[in-house]
C-alpha positions as CSV (number, residue, x, y, z in Angstrom):
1,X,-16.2,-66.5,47.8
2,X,-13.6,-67.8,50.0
3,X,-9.9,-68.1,48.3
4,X,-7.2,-70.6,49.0
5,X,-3.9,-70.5,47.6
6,X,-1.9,-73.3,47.7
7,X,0.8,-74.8,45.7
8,X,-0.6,-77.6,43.3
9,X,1.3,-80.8,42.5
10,X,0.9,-80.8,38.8
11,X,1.9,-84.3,37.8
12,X,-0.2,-85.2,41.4
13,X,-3.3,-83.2,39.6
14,X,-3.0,-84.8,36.2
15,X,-2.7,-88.4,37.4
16,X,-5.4,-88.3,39.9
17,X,-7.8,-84.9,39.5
18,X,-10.8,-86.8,37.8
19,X,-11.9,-83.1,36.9
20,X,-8.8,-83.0,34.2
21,X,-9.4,-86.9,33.7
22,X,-13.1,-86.0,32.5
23,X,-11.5,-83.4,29.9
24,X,-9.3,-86.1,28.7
25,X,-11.6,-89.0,28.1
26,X,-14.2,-86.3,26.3
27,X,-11.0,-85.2,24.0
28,X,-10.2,-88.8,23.2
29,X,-13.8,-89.9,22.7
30,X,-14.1,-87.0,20.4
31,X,-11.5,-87.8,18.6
32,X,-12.6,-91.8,17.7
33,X,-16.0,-90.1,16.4
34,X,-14.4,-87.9,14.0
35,X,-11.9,-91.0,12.7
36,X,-15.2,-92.7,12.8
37,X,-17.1,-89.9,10.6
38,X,-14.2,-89.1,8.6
39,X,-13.9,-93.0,7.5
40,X,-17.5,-93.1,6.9
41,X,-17.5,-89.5,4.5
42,X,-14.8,-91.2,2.7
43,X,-17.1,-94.6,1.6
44,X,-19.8,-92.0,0.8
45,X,-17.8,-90.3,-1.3
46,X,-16.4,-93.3,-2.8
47,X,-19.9,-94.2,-4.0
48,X,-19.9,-91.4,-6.0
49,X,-24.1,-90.7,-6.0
50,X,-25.7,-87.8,-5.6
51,X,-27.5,-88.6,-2.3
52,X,-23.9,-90.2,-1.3
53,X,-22.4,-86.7,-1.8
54,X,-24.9,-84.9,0.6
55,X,-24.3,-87.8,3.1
56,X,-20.4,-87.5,3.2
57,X,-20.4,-83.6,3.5
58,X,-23.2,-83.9,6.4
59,X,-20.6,-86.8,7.8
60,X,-17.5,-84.5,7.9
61,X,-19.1,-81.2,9.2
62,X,-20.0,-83.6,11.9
63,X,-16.2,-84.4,12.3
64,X,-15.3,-81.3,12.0
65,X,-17.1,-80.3,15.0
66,X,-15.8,-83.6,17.2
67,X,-12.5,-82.2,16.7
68,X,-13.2,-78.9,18.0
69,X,-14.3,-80.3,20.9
70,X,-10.8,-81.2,21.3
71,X,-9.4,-77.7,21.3
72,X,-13.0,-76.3,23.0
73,X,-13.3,-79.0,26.0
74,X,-9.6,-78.0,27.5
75,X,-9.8,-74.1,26.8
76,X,-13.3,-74.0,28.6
77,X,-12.2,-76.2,31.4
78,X,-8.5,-74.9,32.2
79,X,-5.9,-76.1,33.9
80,X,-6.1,-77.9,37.3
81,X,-3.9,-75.0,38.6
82,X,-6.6,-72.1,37.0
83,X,-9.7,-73.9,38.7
84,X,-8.1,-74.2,42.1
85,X,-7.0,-70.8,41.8
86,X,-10.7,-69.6,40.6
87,X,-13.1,-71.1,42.8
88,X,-13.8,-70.9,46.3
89,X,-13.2,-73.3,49.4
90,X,-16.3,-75.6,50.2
91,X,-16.8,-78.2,52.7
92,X,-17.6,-82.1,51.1
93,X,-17.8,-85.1,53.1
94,X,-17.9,-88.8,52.0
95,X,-22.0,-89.3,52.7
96,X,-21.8,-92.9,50.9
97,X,-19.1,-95.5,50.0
98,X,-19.5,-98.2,47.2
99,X,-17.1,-100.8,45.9
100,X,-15.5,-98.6,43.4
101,X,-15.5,-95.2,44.9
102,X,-17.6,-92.7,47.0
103,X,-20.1,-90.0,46.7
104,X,-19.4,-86.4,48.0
105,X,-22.0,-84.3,49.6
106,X,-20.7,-80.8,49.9
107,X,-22.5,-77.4,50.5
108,X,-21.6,-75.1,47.7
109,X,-23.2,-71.4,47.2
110,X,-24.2,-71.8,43.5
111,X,-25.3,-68.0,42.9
112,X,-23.2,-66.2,40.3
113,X,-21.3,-62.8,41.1
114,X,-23.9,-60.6,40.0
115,X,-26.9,-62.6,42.0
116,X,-28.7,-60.6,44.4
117,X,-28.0,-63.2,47.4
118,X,-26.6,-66.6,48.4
119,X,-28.3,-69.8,47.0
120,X,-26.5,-72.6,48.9
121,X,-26.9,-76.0,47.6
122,X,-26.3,-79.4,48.7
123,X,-24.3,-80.8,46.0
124,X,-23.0,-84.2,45.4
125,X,-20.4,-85.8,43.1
126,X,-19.4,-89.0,42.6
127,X,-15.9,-90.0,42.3
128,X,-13.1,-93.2,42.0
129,X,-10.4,-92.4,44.0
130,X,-9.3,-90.0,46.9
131,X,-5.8,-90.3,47.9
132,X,-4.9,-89.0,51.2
133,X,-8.0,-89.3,52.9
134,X,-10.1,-92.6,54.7
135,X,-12.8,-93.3,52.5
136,X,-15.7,-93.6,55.3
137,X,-18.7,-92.3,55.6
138,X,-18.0,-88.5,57.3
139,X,-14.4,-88.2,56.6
140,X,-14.3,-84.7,56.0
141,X,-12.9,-83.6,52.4
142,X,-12.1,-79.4,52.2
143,X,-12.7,-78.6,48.3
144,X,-12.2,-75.7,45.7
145,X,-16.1,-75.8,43.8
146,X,-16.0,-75.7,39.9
147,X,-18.6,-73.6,38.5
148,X,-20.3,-73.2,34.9
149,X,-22.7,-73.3,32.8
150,X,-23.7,-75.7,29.4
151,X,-24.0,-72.5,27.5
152,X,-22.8,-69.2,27.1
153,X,-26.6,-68.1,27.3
154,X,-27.7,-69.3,30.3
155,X,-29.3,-66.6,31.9
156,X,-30.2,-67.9,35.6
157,X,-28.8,-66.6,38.6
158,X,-27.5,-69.9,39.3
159,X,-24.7,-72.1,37.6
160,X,-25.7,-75.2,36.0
161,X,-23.2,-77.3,36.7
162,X,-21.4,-77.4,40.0
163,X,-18.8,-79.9,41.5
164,X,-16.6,-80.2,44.6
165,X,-13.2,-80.7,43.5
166,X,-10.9,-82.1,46.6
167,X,-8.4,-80.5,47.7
168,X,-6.2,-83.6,47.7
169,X,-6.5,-84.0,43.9
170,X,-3.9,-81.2,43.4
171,X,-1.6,-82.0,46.7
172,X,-0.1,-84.7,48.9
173,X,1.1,-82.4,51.6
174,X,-1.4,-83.4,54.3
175,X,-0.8,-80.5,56.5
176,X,-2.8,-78.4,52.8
177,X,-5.2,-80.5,53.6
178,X,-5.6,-79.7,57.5
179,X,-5.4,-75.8,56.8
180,X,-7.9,-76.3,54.4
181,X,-9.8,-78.3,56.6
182,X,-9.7,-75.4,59.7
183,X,-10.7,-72.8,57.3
184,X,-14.1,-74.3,57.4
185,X,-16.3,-73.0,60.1
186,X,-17.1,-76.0,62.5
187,X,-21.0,-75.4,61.5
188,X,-20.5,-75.6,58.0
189,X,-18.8,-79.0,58.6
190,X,-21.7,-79.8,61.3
191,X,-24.4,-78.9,58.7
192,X,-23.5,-81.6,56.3
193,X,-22.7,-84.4,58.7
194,X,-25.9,-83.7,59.5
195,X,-27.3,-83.9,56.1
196,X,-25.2,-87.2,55.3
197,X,-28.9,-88.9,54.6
198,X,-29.9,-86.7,51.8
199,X,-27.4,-87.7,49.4
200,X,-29.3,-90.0,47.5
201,X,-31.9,-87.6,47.4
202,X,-29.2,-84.9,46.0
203,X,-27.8,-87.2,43.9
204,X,-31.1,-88.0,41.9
205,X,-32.2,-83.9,41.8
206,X,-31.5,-81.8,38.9
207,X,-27.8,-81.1,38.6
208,X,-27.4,-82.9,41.3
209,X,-28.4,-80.1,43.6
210,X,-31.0,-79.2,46.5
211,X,-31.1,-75.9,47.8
212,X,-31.0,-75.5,51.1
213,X,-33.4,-73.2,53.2
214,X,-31.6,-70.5,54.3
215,X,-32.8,-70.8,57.9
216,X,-31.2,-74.1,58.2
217,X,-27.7,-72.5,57.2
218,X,-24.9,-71.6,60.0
219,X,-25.6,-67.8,60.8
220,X,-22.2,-67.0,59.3
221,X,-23.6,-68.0,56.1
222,X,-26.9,-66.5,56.1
């Protein structure tokens, strides 16, 4: 996995990194269900029948788990400073624009540690904003990949879930962005300009992911 250290903006990461914003939205929406749940339990409770009973405790169990979610979502996630500093440098590109946003196409090596070879994947994400770069089709966009799994018993030698994550969500020092940006071998960047026409076809795969054949990968890769 390639590394790349660089000093993160943390009030830059937590008003723009749409990784962090995710974590946020799920904690609040977790939270109105258990209000939600919680209020309802209390009625059933209130009308004090035996089915009502079984109702109300069924009702705040499920609360109960909504607010773990709270304390769960931002443990398993991290902070914006632990993903950058845990996953590796990828190349992304802007491979289609829409009124409110863009899509990344990247190419991300989705097999974990203990895989016995590469699996590289094209990978697309689809995001609002991305300060400090043009959002056209090709602009090149160096990102740290975010790995993981749904569960804890996921036995594949692939991760489940995998994002780009630009490097310009956790600075606005452009000249991060250009030494991330040379870092990147010209033929990784070459691969998936190339490529630009499969994100809709990426986007609409499983996971958002299509491997890619190994032959067609840059020989530094293979």
């Amino acid at each position: 996995m390639r590394r790349f250290d660089f000093p993160v903006d943390v009030a830059h990461a937590n008003s723009v990194n749409e990784t962090m914003g995710d974590v946020r939205r799920l904690r609040v929406s977790a939270v109105v269900t258990a209000v939600v749940l919680i209020a309802a339990a209390a009625w059933f409770f209130w009308l004090a029948h035996p089915w009502s009973y079984i109702l109300g405790a069924v009702f705040l169990i499920t609360a109960a788990t909504s607010l773990w979610v709270t304390v769960w979502a931002p443990r398993k996630v991290g902070t914006a400073q632990d993903l950058y500093a845990e996953g590796g440098l990828v190349p992304a590109v802007i491979a289609e624009t829409r009124a409110r946003g863009v899509t990344l196409l990247a190419l991300i090596d989705i097999a974990k540690p203990d895989a016995n070879a590469s699996h590289y994947a094209l990978v697309t994400r689809s995001i609002r904003s991305l300060p400090g770069h043009e959002l056209v089709e090709g602009e090149l966009v160096p990102s740290i990949s975010v790995l993981s799994d749904r569960s804890k018993n996921a036995i594949s030698d692939t991760w489940q879930m995998v994002a780009p994550m630009p490097i310009a969500w956790g600075t606005t020092d452009a000249s991060v962005i250009e030494r991330a940006t040379a870092e990147i071998s010209e033929a990784e960047w070459a691969l998936l300009v190339a490529n630009i026409g499969l994100s809709p076809k990426v986007r609409q795969s499983d996971n958002q992911q299509l491997l890619v054949d190994p032959h067609d990968l840059p020989d530094e890769l293979r």
